[in-house]
N, C-alpha and C positions, 0 to 999 in steps of 0.2 A: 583607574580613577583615583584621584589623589583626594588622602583623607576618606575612602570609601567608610562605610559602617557594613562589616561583614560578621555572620551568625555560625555557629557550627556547632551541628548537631552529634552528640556522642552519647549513646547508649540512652536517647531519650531526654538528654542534658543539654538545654543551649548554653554556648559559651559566645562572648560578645570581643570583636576587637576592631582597632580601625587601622585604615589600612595608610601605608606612608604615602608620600608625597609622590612617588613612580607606579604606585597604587601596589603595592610589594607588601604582604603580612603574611602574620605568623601569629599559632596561637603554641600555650605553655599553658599545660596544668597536668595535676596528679591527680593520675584516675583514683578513683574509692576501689579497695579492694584489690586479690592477683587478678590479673588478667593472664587469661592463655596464651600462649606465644599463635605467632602467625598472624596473618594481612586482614583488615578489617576495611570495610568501606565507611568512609562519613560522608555526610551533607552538608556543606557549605551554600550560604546564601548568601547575596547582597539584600540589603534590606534599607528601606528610606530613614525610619528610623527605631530610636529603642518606645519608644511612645504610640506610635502606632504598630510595629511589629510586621509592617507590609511587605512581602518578600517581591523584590524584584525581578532578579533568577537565580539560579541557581544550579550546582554542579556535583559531581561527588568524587571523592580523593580514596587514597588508600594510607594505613597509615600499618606501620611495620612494628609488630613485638618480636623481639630477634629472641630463640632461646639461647639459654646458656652454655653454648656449644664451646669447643674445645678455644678456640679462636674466631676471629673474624678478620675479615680484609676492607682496606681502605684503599681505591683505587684513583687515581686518577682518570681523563679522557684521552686529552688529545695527547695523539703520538704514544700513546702506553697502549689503548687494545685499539684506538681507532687512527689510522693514518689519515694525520693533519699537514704534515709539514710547518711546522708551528715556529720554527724558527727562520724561515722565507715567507714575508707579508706577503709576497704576488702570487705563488704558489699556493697558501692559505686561500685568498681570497678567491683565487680562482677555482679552487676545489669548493667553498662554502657556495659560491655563486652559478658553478655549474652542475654541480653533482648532490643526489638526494641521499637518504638513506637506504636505496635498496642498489643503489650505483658505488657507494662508499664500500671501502675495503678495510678487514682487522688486520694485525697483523697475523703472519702464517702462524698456528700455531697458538696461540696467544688463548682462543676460545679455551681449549683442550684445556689448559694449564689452572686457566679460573676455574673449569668446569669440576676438574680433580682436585682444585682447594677447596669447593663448595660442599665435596661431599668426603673431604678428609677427616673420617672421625665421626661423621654425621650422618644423617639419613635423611632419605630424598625428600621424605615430608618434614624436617627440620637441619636443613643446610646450616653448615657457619654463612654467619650473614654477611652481605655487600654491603659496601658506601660507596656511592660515586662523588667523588669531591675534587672539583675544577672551578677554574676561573672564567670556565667558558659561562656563557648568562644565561637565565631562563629561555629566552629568544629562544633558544635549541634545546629545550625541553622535549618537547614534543617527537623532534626530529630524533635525538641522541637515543629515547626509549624505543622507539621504532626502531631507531637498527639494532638495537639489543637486543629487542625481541625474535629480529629477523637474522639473527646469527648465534641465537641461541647460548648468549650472555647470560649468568646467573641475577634473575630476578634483585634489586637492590635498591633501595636510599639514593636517590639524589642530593646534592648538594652543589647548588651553582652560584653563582655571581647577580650580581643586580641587574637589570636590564637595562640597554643602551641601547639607543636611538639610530635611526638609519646610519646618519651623519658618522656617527661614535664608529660603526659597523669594522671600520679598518684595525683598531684597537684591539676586536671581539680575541679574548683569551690571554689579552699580554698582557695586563697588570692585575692590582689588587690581589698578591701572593699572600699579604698579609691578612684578608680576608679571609683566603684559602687555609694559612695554619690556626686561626680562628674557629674556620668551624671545623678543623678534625680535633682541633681540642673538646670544642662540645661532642664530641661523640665518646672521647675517650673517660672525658667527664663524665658522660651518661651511662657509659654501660664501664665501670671500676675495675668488673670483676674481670673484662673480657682483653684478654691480649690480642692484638691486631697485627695481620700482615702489612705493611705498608709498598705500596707498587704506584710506578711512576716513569718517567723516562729523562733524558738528560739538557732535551729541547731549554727548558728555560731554570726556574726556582725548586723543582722537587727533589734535590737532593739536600738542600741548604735546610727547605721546609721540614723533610723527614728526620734530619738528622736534629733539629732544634725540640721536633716532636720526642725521639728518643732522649734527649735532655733531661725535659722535662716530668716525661713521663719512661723512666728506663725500663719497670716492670712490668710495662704492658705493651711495649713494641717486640715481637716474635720476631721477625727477619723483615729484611727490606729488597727491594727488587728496581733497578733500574736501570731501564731499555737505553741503549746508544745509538743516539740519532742525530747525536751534532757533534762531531767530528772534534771542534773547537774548543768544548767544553771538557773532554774527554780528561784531559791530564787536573784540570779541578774537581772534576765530580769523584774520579779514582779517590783522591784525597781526602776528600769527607768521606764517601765509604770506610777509606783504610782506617778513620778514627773511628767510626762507628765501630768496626767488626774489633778492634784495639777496647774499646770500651765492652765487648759482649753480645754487640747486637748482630746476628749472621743477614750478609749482605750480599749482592749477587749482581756483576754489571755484567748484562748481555745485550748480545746482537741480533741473536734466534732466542723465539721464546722455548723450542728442545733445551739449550740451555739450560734455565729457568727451572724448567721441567726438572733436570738431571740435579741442581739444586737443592728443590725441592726435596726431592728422594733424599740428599745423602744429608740434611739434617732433619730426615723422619716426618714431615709434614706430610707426605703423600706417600702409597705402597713403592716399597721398590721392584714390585713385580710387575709394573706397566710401562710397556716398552712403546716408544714415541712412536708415531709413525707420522706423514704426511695428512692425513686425513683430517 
């Protein structure tokens, strides 16, 4: 609903915004006082307006205090843990159009690797926290959390793209990159303290993105990770790496996420007493 007037409720506190013109909003404000880390729900309403205060419906969200764990990761989607084919439109569209989230495939491996970043350092009731940050658009909200859940992805922050119309549907993931190093700057802005993995794959912009990200921000990108899935790309994306890893940042292009894994291990992010297996 374009220009909605939406309410939301936080710890007894309404806050007021209205909603853009795709019906797309966002609320920003600074809670009173610390807040404890961990997942909170809120209340969001639509409401006719601030004068009568009449709630039309309403929903509830979850909203994330990450603690200050050793690091965090910032991950991409498609083609990094979920097999998109992102760089063949017919193939894309024919997986988005035929296949759900309990038919959709990670890659092999890929779970395992999150699963041991999440608890590197950390403990299961305060993992280093996720970002999920893609191009792909709300549209697949729903969907994307669903196979998370159902393949037992480390609980995490979305962060997607604006929504697009049937028509637009062919598009769904290929542009507004710019969007994408946008908002992993707001994250890195938000949490100062906290250095981030950065993981991605070679299909389209996430190497150009991350390495712009380590730029800008050199003391808080830990390592980088990026899966090879387009063939094409291969001899460019090496090359930003090689400057990345030249400049300090440890980087890592694989095929298998064992790879990744082994990685992992030998710049001390994860034990090296966990030996890979298929599973």
């Amino acid at each position: 609903m374009s220009n909605a007037l939406v309410r939301l409720n936080w710890k007894n506190e309404w806050r007021y915004t209205q909603a853009e013109e795709d019906g797309f909003f966002k609320f920003d404000w600074e809670p009173k006082g610390e807040i404890p880390t961990g997942w909170y729900t809120i209340e969001v309403e639509l409401v006719a307006n601030v004068q009568t205060d009449q709630s039309i419906t309403k929903g509830n969200g979850l909203i994330y205090i990450p603690p200050e764990n050793r690091f965090g990761c910032i991950s991409d989607i498609d083609d990094t843990f979920l097999i998109s084919h992102s760089s063949n439109i017919f193939k894309r569209l024919y997986v988005l159009l035929t296949r759900n989230a309990h038919s959709r495939k990670p890659f092999e491996g890929v779970v395992r690797h999150y699963q041991l970043l999440a608890l590197a350092g950390a403990t299961p009731d305060k993992p280093n926290p996720f970002f999920y940050v893609s191009s792909s658009e709300w549209n697949l909200y729903d969907f994307i959390v669903e196979f998370a859940k159902k393949n037992q992805l480390p609980a995490g922050i979305y962060l997607l793209n604006q929504l697009k119309r049937f028509s637009q549907a062919w598009k769904t993931g290929g542009g507004k990159h710019s969007g994408k190093f946008l908002r992993i700057v707001r994250i890195m802005e938000a949490f100062p303290q906290l250095r981030f993995i950065l993981l991605g794959d070679s299909s389209q912009q996430d190497p150009h993105i991350y390495a712009s990200i380590a730029e800008h921000f050199p003391k808080q990108v830990y390592a980088v990770y990026i899966r090879d899935v387009h063939k094409k790309n291969k001899k460019r994306v090496q090359e930003v790496l090689t400057k990345m890893e030249q400049a300090g940042v440890p980087c890592c292009f694989f095929n298998h996420s064992k790879d990744a894994i082994l990685h992992s291990q030998k710049i001390g992010l994860i034990p090296k007493e966990f030996i890979y297996t298929n599973e």
